[in-house]
C-alpha positions in Angstrom: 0.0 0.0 0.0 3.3 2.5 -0.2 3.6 1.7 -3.4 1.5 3.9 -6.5 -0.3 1.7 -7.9 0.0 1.9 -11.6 3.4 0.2 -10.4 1.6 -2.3 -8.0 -0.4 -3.0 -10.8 2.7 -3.3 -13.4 4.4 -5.3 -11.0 1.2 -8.0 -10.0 0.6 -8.4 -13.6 4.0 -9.0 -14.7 4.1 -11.5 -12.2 1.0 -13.5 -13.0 2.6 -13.0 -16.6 6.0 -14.8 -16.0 4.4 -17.4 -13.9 2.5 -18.6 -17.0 4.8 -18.8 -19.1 7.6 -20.5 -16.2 4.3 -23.1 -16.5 4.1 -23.6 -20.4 7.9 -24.3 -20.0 8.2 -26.4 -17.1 5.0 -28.8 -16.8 6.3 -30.6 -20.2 9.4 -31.4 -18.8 7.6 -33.1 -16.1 6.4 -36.1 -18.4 10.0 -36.4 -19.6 11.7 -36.3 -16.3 9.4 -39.0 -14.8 7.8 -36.0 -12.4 4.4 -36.2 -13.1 3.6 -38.7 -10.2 5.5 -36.3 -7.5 3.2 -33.4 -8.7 0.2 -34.8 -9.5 -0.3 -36.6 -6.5 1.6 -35.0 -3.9 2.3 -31.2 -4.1 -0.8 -30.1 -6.2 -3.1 -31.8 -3.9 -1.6 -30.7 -0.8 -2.5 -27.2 -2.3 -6.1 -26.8 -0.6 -5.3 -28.9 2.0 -2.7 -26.2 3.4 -4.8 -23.0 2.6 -7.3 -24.5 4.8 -4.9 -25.1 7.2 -3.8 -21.8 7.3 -7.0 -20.6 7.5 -7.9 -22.6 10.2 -5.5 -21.2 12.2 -4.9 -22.4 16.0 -6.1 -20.8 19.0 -3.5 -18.9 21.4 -4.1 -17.9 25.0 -2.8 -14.6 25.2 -2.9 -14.4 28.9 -1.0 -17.1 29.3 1.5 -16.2 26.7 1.8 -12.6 28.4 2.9 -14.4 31.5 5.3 -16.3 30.3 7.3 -13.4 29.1 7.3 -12.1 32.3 8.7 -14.5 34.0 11.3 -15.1 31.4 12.0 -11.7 31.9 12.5 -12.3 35.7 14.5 -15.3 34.9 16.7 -13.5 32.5 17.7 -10.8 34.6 18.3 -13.4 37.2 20.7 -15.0 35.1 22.6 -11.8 34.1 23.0 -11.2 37.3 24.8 -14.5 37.9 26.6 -13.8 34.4 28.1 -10.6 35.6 28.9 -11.7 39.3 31.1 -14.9 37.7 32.6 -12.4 35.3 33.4 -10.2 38.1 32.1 -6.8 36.2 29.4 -5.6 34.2 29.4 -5.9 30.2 27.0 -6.4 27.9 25.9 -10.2 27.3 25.0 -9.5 24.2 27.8 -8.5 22.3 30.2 -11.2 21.4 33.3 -9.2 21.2 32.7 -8.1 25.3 32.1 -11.7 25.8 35.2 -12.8 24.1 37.3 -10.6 26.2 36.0 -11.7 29.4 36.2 -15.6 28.5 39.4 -15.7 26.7 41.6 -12.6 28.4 40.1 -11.9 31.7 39.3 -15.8 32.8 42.0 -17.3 30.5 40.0 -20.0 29.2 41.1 -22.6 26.6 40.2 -22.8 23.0 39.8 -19.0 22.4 39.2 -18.7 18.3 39.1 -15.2 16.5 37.4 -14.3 13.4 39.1 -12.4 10.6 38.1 -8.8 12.1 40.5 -10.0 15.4 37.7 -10.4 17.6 36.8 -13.5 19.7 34.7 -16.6 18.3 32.0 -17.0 20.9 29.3 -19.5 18.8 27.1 -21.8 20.8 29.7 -24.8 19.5 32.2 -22.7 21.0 30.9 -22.1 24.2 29.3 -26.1 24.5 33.1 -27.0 24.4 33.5 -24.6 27.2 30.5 -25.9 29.3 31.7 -29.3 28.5 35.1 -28.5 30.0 33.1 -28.0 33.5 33.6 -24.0 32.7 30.4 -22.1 34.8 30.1 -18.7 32.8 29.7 -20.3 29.3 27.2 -22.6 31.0 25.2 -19.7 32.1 25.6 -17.7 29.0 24.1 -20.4 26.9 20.8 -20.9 28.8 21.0 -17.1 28.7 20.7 -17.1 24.8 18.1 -20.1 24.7 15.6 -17.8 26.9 16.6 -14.7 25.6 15.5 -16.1 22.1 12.4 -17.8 23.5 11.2 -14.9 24.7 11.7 -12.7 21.7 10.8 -14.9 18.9 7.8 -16.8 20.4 6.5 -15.3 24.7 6.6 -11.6 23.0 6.1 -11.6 19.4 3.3 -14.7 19.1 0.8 -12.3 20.8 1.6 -10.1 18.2 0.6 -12.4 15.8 -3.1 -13.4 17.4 -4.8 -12.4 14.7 -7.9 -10.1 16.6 -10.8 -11.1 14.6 -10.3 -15.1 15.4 -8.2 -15.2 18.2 -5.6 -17.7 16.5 -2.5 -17.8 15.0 -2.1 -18.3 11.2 0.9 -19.7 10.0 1.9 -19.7 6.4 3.0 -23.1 5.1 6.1 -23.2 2.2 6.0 -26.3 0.2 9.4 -25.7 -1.7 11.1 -23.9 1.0 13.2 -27.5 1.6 15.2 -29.8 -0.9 13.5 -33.0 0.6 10.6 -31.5 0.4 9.7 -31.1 3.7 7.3 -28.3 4.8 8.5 -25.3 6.3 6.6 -23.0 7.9 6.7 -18.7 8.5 5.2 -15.8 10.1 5.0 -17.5 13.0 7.6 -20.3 12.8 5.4 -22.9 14.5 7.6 -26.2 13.4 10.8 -24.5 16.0 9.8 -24.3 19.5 11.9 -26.6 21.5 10.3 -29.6 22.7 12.6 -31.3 25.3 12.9 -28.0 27.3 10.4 -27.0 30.0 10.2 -22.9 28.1 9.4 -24.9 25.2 6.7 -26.9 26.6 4.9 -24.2 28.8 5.2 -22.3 25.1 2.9 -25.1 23.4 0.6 -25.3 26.7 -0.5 -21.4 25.4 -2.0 -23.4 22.1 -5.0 -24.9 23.3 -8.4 -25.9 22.1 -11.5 -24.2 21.5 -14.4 -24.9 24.0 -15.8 -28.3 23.5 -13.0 -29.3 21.6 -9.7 -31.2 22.3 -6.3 -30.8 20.5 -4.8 -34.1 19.4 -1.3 -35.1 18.2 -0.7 -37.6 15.5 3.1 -38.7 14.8 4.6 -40.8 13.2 7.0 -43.2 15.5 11.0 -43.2 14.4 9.7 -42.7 10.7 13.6 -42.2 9.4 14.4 -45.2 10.8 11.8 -47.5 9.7 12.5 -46.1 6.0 15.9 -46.4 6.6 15.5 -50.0 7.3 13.3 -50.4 4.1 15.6 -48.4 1.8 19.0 -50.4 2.9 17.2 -53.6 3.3 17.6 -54.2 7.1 16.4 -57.7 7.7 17.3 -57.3 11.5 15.9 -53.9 12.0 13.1 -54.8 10.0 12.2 -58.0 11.6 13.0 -55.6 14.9 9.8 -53.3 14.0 7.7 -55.9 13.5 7.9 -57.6 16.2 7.3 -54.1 18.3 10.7 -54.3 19.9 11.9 -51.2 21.6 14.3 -50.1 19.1 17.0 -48.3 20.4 17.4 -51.4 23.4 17.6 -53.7 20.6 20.6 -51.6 18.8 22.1 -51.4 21.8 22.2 -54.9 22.5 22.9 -56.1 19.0 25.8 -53.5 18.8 27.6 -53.6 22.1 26.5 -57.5 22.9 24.6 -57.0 26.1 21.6 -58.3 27.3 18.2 -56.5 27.1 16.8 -57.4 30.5 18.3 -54.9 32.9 19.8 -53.0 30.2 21.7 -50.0 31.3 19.8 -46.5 30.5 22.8 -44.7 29.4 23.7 -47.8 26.9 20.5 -46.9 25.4 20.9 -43.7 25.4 23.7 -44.0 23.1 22.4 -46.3 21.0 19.5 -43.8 20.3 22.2 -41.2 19.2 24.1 -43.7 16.9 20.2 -44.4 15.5 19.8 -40.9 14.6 23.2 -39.8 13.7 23.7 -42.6 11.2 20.5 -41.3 9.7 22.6 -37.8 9.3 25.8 -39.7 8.4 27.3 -38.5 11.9 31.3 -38.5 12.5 33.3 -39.5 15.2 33.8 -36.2 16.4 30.3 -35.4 16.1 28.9 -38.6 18.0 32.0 -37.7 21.0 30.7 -34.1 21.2 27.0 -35.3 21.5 27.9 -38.1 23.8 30.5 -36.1 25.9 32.4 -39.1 25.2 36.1 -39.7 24.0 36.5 -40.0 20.2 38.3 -43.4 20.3 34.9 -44.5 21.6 32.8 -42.7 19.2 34.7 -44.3 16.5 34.1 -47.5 18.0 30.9 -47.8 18.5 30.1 -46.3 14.7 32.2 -49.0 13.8 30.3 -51.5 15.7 27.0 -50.4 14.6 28.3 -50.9 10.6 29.8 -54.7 11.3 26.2 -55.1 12.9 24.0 -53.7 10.0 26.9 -53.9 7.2 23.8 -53.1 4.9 23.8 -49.4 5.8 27.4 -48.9 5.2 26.7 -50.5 1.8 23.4 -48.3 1.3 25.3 -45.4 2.3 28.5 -46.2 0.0 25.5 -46.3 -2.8 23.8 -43.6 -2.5 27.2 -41.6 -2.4 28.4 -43.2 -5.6 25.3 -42.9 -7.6 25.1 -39.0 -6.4 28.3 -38.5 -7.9 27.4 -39.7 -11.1 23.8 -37.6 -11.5 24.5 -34.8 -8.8 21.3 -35.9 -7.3 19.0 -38.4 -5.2 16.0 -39.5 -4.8 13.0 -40.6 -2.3 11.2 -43.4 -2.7 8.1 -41.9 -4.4 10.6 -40.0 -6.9 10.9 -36.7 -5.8 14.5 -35.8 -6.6 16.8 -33.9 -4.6 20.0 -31.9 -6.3 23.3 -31.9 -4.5 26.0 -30.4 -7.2 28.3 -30.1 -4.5 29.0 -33.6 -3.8 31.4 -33.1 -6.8 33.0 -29.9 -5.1 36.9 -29.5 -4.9 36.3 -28.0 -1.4 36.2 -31.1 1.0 34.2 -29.2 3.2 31.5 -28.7 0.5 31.9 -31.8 -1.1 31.5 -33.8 2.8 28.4 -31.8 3.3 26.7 -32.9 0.1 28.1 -36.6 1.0 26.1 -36.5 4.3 23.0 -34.7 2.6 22.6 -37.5 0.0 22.6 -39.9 2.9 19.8 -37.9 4.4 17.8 -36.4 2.0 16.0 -39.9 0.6 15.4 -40.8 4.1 14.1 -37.8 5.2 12.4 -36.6 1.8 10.6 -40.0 1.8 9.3 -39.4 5.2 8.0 -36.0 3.9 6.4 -37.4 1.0 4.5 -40.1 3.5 3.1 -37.3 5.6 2.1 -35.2 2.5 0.5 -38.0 1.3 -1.6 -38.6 4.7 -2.3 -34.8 4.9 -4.4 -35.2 1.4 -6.5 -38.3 2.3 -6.9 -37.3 5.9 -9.6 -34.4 5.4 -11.0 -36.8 2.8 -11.5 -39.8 5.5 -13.1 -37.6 7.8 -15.7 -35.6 5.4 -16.5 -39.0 4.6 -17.5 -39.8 8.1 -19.2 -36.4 8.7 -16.7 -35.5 11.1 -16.3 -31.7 11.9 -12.3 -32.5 13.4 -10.1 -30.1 11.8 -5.9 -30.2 10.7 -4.5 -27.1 12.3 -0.4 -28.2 12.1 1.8 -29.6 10.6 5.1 -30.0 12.4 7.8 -32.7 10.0 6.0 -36.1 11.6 3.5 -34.7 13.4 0.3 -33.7 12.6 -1.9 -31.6 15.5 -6.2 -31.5 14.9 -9.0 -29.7 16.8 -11.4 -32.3 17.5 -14.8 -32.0 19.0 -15.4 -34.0 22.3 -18.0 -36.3 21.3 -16.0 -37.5 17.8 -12.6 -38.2 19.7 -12.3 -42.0 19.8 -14.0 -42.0 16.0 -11.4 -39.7 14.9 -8.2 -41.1 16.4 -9.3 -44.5 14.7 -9.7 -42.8 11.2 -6.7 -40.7 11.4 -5.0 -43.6 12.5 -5.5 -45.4 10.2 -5.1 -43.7 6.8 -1.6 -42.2 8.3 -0.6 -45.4 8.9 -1.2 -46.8 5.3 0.2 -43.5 3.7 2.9 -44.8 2.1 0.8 -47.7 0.2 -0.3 -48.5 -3.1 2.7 -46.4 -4.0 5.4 -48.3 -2.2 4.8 -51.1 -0.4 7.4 -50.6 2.8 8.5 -54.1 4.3 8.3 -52.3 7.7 5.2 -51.1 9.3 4.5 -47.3 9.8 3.1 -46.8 13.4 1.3 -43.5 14.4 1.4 -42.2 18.3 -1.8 -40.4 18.9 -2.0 -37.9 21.8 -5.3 -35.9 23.5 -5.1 -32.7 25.1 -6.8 -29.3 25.8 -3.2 -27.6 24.8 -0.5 -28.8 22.3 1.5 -29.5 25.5 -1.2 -32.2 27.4 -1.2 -33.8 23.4 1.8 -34.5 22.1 
């Protein structure tokens, strides 16, 4: 509205012009590329199904919301307070180079790193090795920046985005904002807040339901991992997911040769992170940082965990070699992802687009399963005369408003179709399995 508008109007036409004739170029090429299945009936489907969604909106309790930024704010100046005293004078948290100087000069600490402008590298990597190291101040500082970021980009500027005439919050939804083709979504960011974090959860108990509804979570359980153990073949992990077994006991068993009964927690706990690292084509050094282990023993244990399920290292191996020849991968349902840089002189480059075409058909497959649930779901329930509406999407998880009298009809329908998503299409030799959740807020559902 700042701009005159014979230019607005020069500018929207143009627009609708060159979109047209993108169109008369590209939707040929889609027949000859072998395309026409991932955009007929997958992204130009899921067209009305995320307007709706967007319209639909979800409802926000302000009050609560208003609260919570409060006592972040009490919290944060709490923490400053500790900041400063360890620091032994005031400076301003907020600017790395002040930070620098008072870890690296003032407290001497190890590992001090400076950018090409001379000044102190103070990144949350940077200051994790710190905390690590048993180091207090870094410690502090990082909660500092979690809060101080949970408070700005979600306590303070979601009431901002209520809109007033329906109380909710609308997000918008980008289909090709992601390579894999995952959805992203903006203005609010609703797929970000932190869910292992107390903020992050007293953040999702401000979305609740309408009266005489409930909110309930859908998601998919381990999804990566089951399609990992289709796409490499897994016999063992396979069989594992059948069966029901809990998977990340049964890794750690199979991997470091211990029993399941009285299985230590921590054994699992590292057998989770191999699970999901592998899936991102994790390093030593990356599994030791995440594991506040020794590297030796990272190595290990990957190690381990390929002479258990040698059928990954050969998937992997694969997928790398046939990137390199085409510059790009695919899911399971055909979508292509382009990584040109796996060819890249730069070994930095070149390892990145290495781990990406290890990820990208796992997770891009994944994404195409949900999208394809998303487009029969609202079908499934018009067909039942169910008023339950899809209000989120967040990667495996999908979140409804469901009235109170429809919710044990509804969890069986949604159920259901999510968990046969994947079929005609591709029939996946390990079963998809859907959590469901009930709640008044996102928090109580998920």
């Amino acid at each position: 509205d700042y701009v005159p508008l014979e230019q607005a109007c020069n500018y929207a036409a143009e627009d609708a012009d060159l979109t047209l004739r993108l169109h008369r170029i590209l939707k040929p090429r889609l027949l000859d590329e072998k395309m026409v299945t991932v955009y007929e009936t997958i992204e130009r489907p899921l067209i009305p199904i995320l307007v709706q969604m967007e319209k639909n909106g979800i409802r926000v309790d302000q009050d609560l919301l208003t609260k919570l930024s409060c006592d972040l704010a009490k919290r944060l100046s709490a923490l400053e307070d500790e900041i400063k005293a360890l620091a032994g004078e005031d400076f301003n948290i907020n600017s790395p180079k002040q930070l620098g100087q008072i870890l690296f000069e003032k407290l001497g600490l190890p590992g001090a790193k400076k950018t090409k402008t001379g000044a102190y590298q103070t990144s949350a990597k940077i200051l994790e090795d710190l905390a690590l190291g048993g180091h207090d101040l870094p410690t502090q500082v990082l909660e500092w920046r979690q809060l101080a970021k949970l408070k700005s980009t979600y306590t303070d500027s979601l009431v901002k985005e209520i809109n007033p005439e329906t109380g909710r919050v609308h997000t918008s939804y980008a289909m090709a904002g992601a390579q894999t083709g995952r959805l992203s979504s903006t203005n609010p960011n609703l797929q970000n807040i932190p869910i292992r974090t107390d903020e992050g959860r007293k953040i999702r108990q401000a979305f609740v339901a309408k009266p005489g509804h409930k909110l309930m979570s859908f998601d998919y359980s381990q999804i990566e991992l089951r399609v990992l153990a289709h796409m490499a073949g897994i016999d063992s992990l396979a069989q594992a997911f059948k069966g029901g077994a809990d998977i990340h006991a049964t890794t750690a068993s199979q991997v470091f040769g211990i029993p399941l009964n009285g299985m230590d927690p921590q054994m699992r706990r590292q057998a989770k992170a191999i699970n999901f690292g592998i899936i991102y084509g994790i390093s030593a050094f990356g599994l030791a940082r995440q594991l506040g282990i020794d590297q030796t023993d990272a190595r290990s244990y990957i190690n381990a965990y390929f002479e258990q399920y040698p059928g990954i290292k050969a998937y992997m191996e694969r997928l790398k070699s046939e990137c390199r020849k085409t510059g790009m991968v695919t899911t399971l349902f055909g979508r292509r992802i382009h990584l040109p840089g796996i060819n890249d002189k730069d070994h930095m480059r070149r390892n990145y687009a290495e781990r990406q075409a290890i990820n990208a058909p796992i997770q891009g497959t994944a994404a195409d399963i949900i999208k394809r649930a998303m487009i029969r779901v609202p079908q499934a329930l018009q067909r039942h005369g169910s008023e339950a509406a899809m209000l989120l999407q967040v990667h495996d998880e999908l979140l409804f408003e469901v009235p109170n009298n429809e919710v044990d009809e509804v969890a069986k329908i949604i159920t259901e179709v999510m968990e046969r998503a994947a079929g005609p299409t591709v029939k996946m030799c390990v079963p998809l399995e859907v959590e469901a959740g009930i709640g008044n807020n996102w928090d109580e559902a998920h």
